[in-house]
C-alpha positions in Angstrom: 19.1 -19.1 -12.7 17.5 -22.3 -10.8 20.0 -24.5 -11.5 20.3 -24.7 -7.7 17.5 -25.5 -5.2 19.2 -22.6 -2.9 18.4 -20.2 -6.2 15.0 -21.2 -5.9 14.0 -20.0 -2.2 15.6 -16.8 -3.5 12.9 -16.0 -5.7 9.4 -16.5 -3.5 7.7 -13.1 -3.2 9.6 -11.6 -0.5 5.8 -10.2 0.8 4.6 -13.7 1.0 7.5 -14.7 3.0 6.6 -11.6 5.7 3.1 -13.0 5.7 4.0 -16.6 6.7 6.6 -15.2 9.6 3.4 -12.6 10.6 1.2 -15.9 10.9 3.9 -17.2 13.0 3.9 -14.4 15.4 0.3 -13.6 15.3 -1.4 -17.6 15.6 -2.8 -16.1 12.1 -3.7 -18.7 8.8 -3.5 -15.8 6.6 -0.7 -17.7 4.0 -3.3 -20.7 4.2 -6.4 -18.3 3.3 -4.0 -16.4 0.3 -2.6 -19.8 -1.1 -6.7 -21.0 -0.9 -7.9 -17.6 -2.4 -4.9 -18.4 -5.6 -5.8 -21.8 -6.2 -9.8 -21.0 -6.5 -8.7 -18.4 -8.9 -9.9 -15.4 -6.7 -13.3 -16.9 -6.0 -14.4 -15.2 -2.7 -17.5 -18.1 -1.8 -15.5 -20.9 -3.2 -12.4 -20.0 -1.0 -14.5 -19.6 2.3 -16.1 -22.5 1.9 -13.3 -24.1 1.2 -11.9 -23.0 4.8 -15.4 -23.3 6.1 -15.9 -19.6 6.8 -18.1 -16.9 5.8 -17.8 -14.7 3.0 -17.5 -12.0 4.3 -14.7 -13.3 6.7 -12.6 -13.8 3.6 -13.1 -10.4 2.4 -11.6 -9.1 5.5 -9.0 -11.8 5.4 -7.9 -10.9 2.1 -8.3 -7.0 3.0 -5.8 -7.8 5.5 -3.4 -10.0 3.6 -3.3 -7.2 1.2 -2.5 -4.4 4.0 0.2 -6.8 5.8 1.8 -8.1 2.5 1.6 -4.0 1.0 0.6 -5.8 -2.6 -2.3 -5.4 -4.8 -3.8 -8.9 -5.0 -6.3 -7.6 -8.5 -2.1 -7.4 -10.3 -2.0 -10.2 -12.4 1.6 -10.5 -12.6 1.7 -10.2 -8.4 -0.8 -13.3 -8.2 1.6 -15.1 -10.5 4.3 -14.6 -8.4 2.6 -15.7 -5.5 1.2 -19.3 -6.9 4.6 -19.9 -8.3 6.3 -18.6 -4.3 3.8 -21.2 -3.0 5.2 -23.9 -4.8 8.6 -22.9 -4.0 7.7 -23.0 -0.2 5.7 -26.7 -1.1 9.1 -27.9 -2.7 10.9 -27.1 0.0 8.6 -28.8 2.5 8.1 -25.3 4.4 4.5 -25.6 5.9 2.8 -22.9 6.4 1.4 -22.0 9.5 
């Protein structure tokens, strides 16, 4: 099924893919934020400090990711998808906004 880089870009979460074009048109970092919240395996104060913002900024971020992307960010399987979209995007050299 990946045999082909082209296969590859087909599989990213189609949700994460609306949030980096929504940071695009908005001036937003909101794919930067989800791809920080990920990596710090959904650590709230290590992601915001990571990004050098308050805690409570990332709850809202992350309130908001949730409402743009329509996905439920506590699903397991949905975070797996993400991390694994990321690294599509990161093969591909797509930067994100």
């Amino acid at each position: 099924m990946c045999s082909s880089a082209g296969n590859l870009k087909e599989n990213c979460h189609p949700s994460l893919l609306k949030l980096v074009e929504y940071d695009r048109q908005n001036n937003t970092n909101y794919a930067r934020s989800l791809y920080t919240y990920i990596i710090s395996s959904k650590n709230m104060t290590e992601s915001a400090s990571t990004l050098n913002i308050h805690r409570n900024t990332m709850f809202y971020r992350i309130e908001k990711i949730e409402a743009i992307m329509n996905v439920d960010l506590n699903n397991s399987n949905i975070l797996l998808h993400l991390h694994l979209s990321f690294k599509i995007l990161d093969f591909f050299e797509i930067s994100l906004p």
